[in-house]
PAVOTOR-433935 format. One record per residue (C-alpha): residue number from 1; x negated, y, z. Coordinates in pm, whole numbers, plus 50000, padded with zeros to 5 digits. Layout:
<pts>
+-----+-------+-------+-------+
! seq !    c1 !    c2 !    c3 !
+-----+-------+-------+-------+
! NUM !     X !     Y !     Z !
...
+-----+-------+-------+-------+
</pts>
This chain:
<pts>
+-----+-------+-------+-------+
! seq !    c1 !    c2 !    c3 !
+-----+-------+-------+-------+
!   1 ! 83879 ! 58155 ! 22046 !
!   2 ! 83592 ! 57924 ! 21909 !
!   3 ! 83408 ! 58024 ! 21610 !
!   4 ! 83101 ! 57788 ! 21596 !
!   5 ! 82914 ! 57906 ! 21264 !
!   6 ! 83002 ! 58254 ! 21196 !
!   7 ! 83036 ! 58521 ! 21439 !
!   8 ! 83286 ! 58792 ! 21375 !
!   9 ! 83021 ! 59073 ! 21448 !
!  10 ! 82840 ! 58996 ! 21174 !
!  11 ! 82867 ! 59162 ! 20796 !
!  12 ! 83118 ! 59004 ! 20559 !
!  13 ! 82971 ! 58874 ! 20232 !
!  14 ! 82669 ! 58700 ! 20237 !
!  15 ! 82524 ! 58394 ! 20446 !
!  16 ! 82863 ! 58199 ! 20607 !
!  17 ! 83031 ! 58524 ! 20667 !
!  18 ! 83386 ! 58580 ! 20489 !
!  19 ! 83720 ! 58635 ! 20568 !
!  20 ! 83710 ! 58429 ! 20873 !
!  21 ! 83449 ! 58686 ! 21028 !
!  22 ! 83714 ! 58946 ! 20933 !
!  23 ! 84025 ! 58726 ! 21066 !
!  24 ! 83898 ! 58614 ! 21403 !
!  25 ! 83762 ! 59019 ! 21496 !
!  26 ! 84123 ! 59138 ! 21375 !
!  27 ! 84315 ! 58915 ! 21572 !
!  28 ! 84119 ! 58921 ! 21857 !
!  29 ! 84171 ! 59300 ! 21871 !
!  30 ! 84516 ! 59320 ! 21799 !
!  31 ! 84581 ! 59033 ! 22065 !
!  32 ! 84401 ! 59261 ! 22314 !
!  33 ! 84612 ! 59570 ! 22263 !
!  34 ! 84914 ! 59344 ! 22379 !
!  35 ! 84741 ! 59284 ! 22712 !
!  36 ! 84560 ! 58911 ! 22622 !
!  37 ! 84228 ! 58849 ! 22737 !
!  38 ! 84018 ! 58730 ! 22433 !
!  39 ! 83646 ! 58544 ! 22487 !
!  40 ! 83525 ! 58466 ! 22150 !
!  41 ! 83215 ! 58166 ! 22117 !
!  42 ! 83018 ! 58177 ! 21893 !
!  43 ! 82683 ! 58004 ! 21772 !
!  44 ! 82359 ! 58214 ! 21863 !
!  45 ! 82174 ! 58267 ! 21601 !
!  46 ! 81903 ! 58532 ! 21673 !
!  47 ! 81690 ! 58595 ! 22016 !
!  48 ! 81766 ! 58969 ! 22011 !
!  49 ! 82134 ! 58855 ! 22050 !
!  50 ! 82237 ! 58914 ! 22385 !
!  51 ! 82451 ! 58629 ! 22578 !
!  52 ! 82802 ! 58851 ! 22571 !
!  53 ! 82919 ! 59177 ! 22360 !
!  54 ! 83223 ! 59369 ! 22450 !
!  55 ! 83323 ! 59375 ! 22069 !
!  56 ! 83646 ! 59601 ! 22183 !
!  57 ! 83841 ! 59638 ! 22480 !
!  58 ! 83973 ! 59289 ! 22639 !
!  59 ! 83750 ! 59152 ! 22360 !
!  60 ! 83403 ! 58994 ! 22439 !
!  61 ! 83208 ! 58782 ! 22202 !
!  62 ! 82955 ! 58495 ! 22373 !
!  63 ! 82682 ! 58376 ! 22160 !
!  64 ! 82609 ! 57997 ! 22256 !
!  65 ! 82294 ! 57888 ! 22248 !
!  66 ! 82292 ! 57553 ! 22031 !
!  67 ! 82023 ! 57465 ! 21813 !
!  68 ! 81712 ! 57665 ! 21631 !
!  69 ! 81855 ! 58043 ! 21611 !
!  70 ! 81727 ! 58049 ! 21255 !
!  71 ! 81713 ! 57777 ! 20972 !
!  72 ! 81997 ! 57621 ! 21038 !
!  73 ! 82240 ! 57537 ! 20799 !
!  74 ! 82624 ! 57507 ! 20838 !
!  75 ! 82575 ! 57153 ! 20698 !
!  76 ! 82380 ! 57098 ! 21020 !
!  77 ! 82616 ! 57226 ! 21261 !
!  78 ! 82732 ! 56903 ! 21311 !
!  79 ! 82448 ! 56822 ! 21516 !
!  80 ! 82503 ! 57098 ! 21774 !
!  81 ! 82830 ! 57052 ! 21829 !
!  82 ! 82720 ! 56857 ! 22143 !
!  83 ! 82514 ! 57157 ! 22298 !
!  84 ! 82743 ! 57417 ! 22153 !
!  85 ! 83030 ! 57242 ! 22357 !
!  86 ! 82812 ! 57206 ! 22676 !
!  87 ! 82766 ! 57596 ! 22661 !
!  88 ! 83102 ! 57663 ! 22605 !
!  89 ! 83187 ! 57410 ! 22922 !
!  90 ! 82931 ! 57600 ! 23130 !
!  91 ! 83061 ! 57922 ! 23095 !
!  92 ! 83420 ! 57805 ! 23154 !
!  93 ! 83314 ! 57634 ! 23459 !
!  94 ! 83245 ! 58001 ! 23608 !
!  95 ! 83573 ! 58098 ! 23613 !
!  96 ! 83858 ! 57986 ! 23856 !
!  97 ! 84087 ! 57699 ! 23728 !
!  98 ! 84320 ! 57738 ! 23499 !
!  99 ! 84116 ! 58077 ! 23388 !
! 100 ! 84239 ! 57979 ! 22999 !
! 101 ! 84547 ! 57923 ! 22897 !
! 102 ! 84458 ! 57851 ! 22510 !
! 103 ! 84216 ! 57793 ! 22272 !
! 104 ! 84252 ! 57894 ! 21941 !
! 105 ! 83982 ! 57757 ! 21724 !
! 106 ! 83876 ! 57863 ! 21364 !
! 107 ! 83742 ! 57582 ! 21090 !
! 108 ! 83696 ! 57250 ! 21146 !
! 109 ! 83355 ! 57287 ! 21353 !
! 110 ! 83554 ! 57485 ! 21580 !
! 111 ! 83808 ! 57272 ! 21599 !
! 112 ! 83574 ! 56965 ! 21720 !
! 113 ! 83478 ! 57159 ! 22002 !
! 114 ! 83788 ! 57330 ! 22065 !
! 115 ! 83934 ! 56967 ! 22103 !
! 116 ! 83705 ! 56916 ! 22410 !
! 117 ! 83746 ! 57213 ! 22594 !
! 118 ! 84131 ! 57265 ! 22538 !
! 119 ! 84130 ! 56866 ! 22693 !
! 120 ! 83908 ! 56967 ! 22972 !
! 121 ! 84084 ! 57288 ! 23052 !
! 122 ! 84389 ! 57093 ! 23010 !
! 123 ! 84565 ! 57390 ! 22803 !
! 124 ! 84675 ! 57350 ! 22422 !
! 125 ! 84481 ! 57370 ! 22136 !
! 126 ! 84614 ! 57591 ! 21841 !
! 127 ! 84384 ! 57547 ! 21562 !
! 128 ! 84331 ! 57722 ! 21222 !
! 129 ! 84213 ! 57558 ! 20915 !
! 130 ! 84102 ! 57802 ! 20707 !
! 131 ! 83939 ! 57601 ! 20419 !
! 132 ! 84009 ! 57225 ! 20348 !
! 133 ! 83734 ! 56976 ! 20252 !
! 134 ! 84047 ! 56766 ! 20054 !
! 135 ! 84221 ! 57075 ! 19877 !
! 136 ! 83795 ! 57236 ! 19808 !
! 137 ! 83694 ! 56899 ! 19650 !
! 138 ! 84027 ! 56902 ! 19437 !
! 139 ! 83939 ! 57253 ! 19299 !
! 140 ! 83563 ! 57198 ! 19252 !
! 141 ! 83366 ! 57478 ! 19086 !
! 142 ! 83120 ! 57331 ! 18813 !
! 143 ! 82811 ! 57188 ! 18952 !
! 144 ! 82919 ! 57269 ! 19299 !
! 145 ! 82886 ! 56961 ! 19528 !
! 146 ! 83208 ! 56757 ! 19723 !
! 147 ! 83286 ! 56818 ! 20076 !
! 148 ! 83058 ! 56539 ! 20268 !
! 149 ! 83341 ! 56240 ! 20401 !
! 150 ! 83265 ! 56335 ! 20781 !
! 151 ! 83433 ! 56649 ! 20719 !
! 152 ! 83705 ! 56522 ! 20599 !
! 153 ! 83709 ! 56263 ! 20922 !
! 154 ! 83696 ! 56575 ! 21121 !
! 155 ! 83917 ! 56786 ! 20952 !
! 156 ! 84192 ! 56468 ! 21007 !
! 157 ! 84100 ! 56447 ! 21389 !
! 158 ! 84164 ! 56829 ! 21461 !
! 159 ! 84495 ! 56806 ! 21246 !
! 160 ! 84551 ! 56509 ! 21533 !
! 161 ! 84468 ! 56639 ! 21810 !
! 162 ! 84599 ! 57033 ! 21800 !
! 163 ! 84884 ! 57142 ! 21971 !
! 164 ! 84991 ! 57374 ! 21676 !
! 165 ! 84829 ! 57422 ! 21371 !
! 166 ! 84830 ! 57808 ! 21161 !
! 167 ! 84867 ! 57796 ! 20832 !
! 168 ! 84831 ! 58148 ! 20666 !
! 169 ! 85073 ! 58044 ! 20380 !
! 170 ! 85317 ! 57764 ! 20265 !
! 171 ! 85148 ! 57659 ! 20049 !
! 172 ! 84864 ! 57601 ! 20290 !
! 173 ! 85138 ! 57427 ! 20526 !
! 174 ! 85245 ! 57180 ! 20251 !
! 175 ! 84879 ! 57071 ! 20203 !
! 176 ! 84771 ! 57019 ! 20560 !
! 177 ! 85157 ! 56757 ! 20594 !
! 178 ! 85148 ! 56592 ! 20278 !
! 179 ! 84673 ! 56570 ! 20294 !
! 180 ! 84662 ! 56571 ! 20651 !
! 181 ! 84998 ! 56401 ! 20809 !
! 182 ! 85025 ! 56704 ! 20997 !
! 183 ! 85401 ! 56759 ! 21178 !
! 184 ! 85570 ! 57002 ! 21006 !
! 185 ! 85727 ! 57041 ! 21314 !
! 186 ! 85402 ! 57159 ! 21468 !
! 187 ! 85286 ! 57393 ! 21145 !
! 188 ! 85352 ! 57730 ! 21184 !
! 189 ! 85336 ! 57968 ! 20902 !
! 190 ! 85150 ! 58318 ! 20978 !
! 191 ! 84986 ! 58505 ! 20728 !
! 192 ! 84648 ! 58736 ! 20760 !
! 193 ! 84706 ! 59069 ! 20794 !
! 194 ! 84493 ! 59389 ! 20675 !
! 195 ! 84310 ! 59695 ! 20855 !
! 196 ! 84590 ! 59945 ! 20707 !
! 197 ! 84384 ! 60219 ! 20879 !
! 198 ! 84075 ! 60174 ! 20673 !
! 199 ! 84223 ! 60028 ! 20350 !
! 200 ! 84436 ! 60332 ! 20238 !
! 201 ! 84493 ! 60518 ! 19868 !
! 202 ! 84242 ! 60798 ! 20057 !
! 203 ! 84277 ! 61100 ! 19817 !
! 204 ! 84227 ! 60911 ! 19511 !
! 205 ! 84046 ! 60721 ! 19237 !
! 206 ! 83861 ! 61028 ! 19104 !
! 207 ! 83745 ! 61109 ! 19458 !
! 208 ! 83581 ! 60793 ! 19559 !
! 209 ! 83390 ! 60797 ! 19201 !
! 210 ! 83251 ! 61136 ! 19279 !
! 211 ! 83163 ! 61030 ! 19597 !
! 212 ! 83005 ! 60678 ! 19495 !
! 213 ! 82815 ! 60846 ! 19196 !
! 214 ! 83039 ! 60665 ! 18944 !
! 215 ! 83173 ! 60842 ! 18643 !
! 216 ! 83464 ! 60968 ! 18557 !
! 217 ! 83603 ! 60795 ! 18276 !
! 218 ! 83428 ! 60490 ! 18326 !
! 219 ! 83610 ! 60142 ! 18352 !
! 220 ! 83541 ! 60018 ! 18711 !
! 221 ! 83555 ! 59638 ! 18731 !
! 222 ! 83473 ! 59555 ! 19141 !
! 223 ! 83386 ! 59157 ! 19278 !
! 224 ! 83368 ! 59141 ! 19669 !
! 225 ! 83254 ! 58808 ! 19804 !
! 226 ! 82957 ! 58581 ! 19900 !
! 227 ! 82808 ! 58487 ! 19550 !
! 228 ! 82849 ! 58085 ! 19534 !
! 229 ! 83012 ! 57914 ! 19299 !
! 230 ! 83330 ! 57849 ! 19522 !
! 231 ! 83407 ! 58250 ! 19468 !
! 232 ! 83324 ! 58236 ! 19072 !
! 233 ! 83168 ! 58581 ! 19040 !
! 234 ! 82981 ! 58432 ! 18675 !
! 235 ! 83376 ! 58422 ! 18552 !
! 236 ! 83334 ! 58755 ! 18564 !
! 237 ! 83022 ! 58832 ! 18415 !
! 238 ! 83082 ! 58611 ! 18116 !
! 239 ! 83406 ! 58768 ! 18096 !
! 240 ! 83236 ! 59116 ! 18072 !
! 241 ! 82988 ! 58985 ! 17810 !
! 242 ! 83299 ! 58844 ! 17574 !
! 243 ! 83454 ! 59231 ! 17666 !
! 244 ! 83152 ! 59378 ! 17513 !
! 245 ! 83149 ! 59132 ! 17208 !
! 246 ! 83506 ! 59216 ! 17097 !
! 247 ! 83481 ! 59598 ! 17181 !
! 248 ! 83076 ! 59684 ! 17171 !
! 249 ! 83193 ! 60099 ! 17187 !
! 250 ! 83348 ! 59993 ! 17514 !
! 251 ! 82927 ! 59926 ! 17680 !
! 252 ! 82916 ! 60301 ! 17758 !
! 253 ! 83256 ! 60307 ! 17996 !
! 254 ! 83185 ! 59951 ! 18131 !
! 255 ! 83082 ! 59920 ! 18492 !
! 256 ! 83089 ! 59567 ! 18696 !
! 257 ! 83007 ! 59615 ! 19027 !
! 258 ! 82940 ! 59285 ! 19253 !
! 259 ! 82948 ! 59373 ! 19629 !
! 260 ! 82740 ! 59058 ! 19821 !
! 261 ! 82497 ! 58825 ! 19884 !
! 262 ! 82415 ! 58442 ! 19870 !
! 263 ! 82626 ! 58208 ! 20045 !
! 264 ! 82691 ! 57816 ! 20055 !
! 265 ! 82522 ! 57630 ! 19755 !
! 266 ! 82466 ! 57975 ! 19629 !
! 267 ! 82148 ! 58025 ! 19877 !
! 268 ! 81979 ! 57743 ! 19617 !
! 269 ! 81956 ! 57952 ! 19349 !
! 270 ! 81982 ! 58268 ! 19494 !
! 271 ! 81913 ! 58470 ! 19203 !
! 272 ! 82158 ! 58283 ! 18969 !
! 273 ! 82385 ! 58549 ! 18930 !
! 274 ! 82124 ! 58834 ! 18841 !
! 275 ! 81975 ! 58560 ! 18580 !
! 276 ! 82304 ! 58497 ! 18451 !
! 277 ! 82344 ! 58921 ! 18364 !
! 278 ! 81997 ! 58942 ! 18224 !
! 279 ! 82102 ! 58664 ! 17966 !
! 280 ! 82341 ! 58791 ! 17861 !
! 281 ! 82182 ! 59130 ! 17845 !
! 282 ! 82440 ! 59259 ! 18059 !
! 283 ! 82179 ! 59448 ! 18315 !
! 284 ! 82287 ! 59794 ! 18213 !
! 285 ! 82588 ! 59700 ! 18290 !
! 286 ! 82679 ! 59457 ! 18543 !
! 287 ! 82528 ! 59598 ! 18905 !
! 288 ! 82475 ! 59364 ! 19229 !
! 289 ! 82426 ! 59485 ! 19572 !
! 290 ! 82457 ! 59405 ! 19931 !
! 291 ! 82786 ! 59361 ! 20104 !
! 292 ! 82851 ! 59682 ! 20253 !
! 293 ! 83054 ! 59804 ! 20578 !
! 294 ! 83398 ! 59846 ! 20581 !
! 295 ! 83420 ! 60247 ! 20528 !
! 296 ! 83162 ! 60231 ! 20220 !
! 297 ! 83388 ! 59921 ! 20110 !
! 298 ! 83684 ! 60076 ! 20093 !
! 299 ! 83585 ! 60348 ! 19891 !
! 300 ! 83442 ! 60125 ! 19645 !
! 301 ! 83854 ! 59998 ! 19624 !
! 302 ! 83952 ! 60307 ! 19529 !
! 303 ! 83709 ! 60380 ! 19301 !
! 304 ! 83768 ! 60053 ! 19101 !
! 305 ! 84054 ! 60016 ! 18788 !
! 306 ! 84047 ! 59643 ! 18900 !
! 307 ! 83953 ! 59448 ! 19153 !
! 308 ! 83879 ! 59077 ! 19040 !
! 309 ! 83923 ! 58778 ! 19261 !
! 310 ! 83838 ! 58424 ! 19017 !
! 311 ! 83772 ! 58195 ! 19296 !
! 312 ! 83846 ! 57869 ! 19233 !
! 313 ! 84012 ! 57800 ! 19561 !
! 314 ! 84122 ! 58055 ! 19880 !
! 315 ! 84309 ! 57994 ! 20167 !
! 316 ! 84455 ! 58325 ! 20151 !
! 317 ! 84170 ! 58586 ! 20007 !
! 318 ! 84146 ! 58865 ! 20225 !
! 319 ! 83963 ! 59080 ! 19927 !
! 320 ! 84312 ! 59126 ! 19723 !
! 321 ! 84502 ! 59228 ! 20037 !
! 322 ! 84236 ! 59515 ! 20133 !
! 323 ! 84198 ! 59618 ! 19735 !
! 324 ! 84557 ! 59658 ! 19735 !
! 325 ! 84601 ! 59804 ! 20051 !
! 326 ! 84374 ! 60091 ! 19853 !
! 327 ! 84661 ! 60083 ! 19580 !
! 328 ! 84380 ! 59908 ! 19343 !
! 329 ! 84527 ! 59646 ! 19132 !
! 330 ! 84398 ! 59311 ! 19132 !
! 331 ! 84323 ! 59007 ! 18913 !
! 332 ! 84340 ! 58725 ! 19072 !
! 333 ! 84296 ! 58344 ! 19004 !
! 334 ! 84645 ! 58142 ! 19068 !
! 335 ! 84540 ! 57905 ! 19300 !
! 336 ! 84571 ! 57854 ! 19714 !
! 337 ! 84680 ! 58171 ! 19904 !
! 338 ! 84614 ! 58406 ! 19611 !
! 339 ! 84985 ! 58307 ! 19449 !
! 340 ! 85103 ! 58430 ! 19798 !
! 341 ! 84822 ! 58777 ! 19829 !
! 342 ! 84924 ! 58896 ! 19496 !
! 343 ! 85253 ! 58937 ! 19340 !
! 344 ! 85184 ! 58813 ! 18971 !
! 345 ! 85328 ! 59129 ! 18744 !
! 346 ! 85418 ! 59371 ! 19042 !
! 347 ! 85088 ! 59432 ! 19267 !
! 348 ! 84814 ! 59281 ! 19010 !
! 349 ! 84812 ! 58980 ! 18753 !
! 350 ! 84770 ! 58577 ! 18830 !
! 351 ! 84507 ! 58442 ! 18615 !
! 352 ! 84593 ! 58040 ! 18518 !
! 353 ! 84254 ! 57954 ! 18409 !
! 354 ! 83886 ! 57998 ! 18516 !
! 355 ! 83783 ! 58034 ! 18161 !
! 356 ! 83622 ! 58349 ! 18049 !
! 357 ! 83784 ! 58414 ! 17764 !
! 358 ! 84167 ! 58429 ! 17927 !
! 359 ! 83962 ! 58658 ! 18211 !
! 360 ! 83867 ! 58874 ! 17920 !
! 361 ! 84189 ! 58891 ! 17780 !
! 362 ! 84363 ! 58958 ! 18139 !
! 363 ! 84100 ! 59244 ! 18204 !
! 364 ! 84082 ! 59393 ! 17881 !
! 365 ! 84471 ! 59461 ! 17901 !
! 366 ! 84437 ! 59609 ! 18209 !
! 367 ! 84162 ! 59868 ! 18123 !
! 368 ! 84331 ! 59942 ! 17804 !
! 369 ! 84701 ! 60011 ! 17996 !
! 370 ! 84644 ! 60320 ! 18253 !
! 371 ! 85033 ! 60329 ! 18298 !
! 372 ! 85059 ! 59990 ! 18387 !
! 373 ! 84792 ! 59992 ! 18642 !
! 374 ! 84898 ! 60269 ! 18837 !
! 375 ! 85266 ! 60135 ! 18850 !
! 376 ! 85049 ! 59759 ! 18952 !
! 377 ! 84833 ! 60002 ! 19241 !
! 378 ! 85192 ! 60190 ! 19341 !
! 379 ! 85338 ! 59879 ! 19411 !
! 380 ! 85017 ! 59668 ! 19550 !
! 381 ! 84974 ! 59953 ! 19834 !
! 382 ! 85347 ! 59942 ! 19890 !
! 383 ! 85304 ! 59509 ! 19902 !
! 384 ! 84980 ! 59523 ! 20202 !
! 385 ! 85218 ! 59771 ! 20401 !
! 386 ! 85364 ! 59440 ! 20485 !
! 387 ! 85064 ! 59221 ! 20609 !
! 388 ! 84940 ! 59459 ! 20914 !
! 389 ! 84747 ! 59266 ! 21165 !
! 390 ! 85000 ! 59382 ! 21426 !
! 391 ! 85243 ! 59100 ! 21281 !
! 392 ! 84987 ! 58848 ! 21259 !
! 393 ! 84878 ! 58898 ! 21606 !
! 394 ! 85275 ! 58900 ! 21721 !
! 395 ! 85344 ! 58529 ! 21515 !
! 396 ! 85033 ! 58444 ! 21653 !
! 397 ! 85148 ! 58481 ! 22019 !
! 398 ! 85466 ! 58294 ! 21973 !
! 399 ! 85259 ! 57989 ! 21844 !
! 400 ! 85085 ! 58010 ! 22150 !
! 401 ! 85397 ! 58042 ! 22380 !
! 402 ! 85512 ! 57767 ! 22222 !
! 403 ! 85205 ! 57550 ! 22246 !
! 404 ! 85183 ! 57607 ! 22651 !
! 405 ! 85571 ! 57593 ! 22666 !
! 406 ! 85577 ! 57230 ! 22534 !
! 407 ! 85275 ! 57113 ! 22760 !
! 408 ! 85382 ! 56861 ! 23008 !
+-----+-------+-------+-------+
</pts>
């Protein structure tokens, strides 16, 4: 697998870690338990890093070295794709030929370099998209700049030159044939799946409060995600602050808690969101920490009456599969993968607008319905039973059987 500018040992939710960090790890575990071999590259990006980590068994991660460890933004990944590529070759050239018999790569980076090696291995490339510089500059967050055109280039070469391509919904698959000219033929459908070992009910909402410090009978609004504009956490705030305006008694239950840390054009203004709460005087209410690990993460789940999700484009949005795995129910914007993550009136609601006053109303009937949102957290941790990583990893390995089965 080829993961050029995120490495899955790193933390989800701040810097260019995400879902993908989450997604690569997963699969590559699950892929091991059914006797594959997995070698994971990945950009270097510290000197205490050491060249290989066994991340699990049959699962080792090599960190390439390819440009400054430090400094260096994923706009300027480009630039290293020539070094990261001759790393990647070097290491391959250790082994006996024919040692690989795919490679699997993740964004479009990956798929660049992926494109090289699979051609000098002579084994398929199976690529996975991810994100989508043509469907991100459709859905645009305000003041959040376009996708740059050689992205866009390179997204259409990968599409080109893969074997297979994974989408993780249909959705997903309609954009990449009708933006990218992919084959349908070649476009297989296989969505993410969801740690159902970590992301459970546990004992309870009232359990997970006591344990996280969090009242009682407070209303628990929870945001997991890198803070850019892409993943909309202000939607949020300023949905909290028009809460507060129609319902001022309801400032002693409210609680927003914001679980990560600048990402993408949200390392510019770093502080954005935190300036955004104090203005509107929301600092007693609104908290923002660090991302935090998976354990601590799904407690904060459970603890939470809703878990909102008002990003303005995901390719699936692994945060509403976990919250719901933790029968939390979840609010969710209705765009990319999210239509297919949450089942609009059955495991959370669909929100049709990224305008704080239909968040407000969407949230607001939530807290004020306890009936409804246990029957919504009932049938959300019923919905993730259905998404374990075991079946991603078993659609995953027919794509690649039928990648090397159509190879000349």
């Amino acid at each position: 697998m080829v993961s050029v500018h995120t490495s899955p040992l790193e933390q989800p939710g701040t810097g260019d870690a995400g879902g993908m960090n989450v997604y690569v790890l997963e699969l590559a575990r699950q892929l091991a338990l059914r006797g594959v071999e997995v070698e994971v590259f990945t950009r270097r990006t510290s000197s205490e890093q050491p060249p290989t980590v066994r991340a699990a068994d049959g699962v080792t991660v090599r960190h390439v070295a390819a440009g400054p460890y430090e400094g260096l933004r994923k706009e300027d990944l480009p630039g290293q794709l020539c070094a990261f590529t001759a790393g990647m070759l070097h290491t391959g050239a250790r082994h006996t030929e024919g040692h690989y018999d795919v490679v699997h790569s993740h964004y479009w980076l990956s798929g660049q370099v992926g494109w090289l090696a699979a051609d000098r291995w002579d084994v398929p490339l199976v690529h996975s998209m991810h994100t989508m510089a043509k469907v991100k500059n459709a859905h645009l967050a305000e003041g959040d700049a376009p996708e740059p055109s050689g992205r866009v280039i390179g997204e259409e070469q990968v599409v080109a030159a893969a074997a297979w391509l994974v989408a993780n919904t249909t959705a997903e698959r309609d954009e990449l044939v009708q933006l990218y000219g992919a084959d349908p033929a070649r476009v297989a459908v296989v969505p993410p799946g969801v740690d159902l070992a970590t992301f459970t009910p546990g004992d309870g909402r009232a359990a997970a409060r006591a344990r996280l410090g969090l009242p009682p009978d407070a209303e628990v609004l929870l945001f997991v995600g890198r803070l850019q504009a892409l993943k909309a956490p202000d939607v949020l705030v300023e949905a909290a602050a028009l809460l507060l305006r129609e319902r001022p008694e309801r400032r002693s239950r409210l609680r927003v808690l914001v679980l990560g840390g600048p990402s993408g054009s949200g390392t510019a203004h770093p502080h954005a969101l935190t300036d955004l709460v104090r203005a509107r005087g929301l600092e007693d209410v609104v908290q923002v920490h660090p991302p935090v690990p998976r354990d601590l993460l799904a407690e904060h789940y459970r603890a939470a009456d809703v878990v909102a999700v008002p990003s303005h484009n995901e390719s699936f949005g692994l945060v509403a599969l976990e919250a719901q795995a933790c029968a939390t129910p979840v609010a969710a914007a209705a765009v990319g993968g999210l239509r297919t993550a949450v089942a609009d009136g059955e495991s959370g609601v669909l929100v049709g607008s990224h305008d704080a006053a239909a968040w407000a109303r969407a949230l607001g009937a939530l807290l004020d319905d306890p009936a409804r949102r246990a029957a919504l957290g009932t049938r959300a941790a019923q919905r993730a039973r259905g998404f374990g990583w075991d079946r991603t990893a078993e659609a995953t390995l027919e794509v690649y059987r039928r990648a090397r089965a159509a190879r000349p």
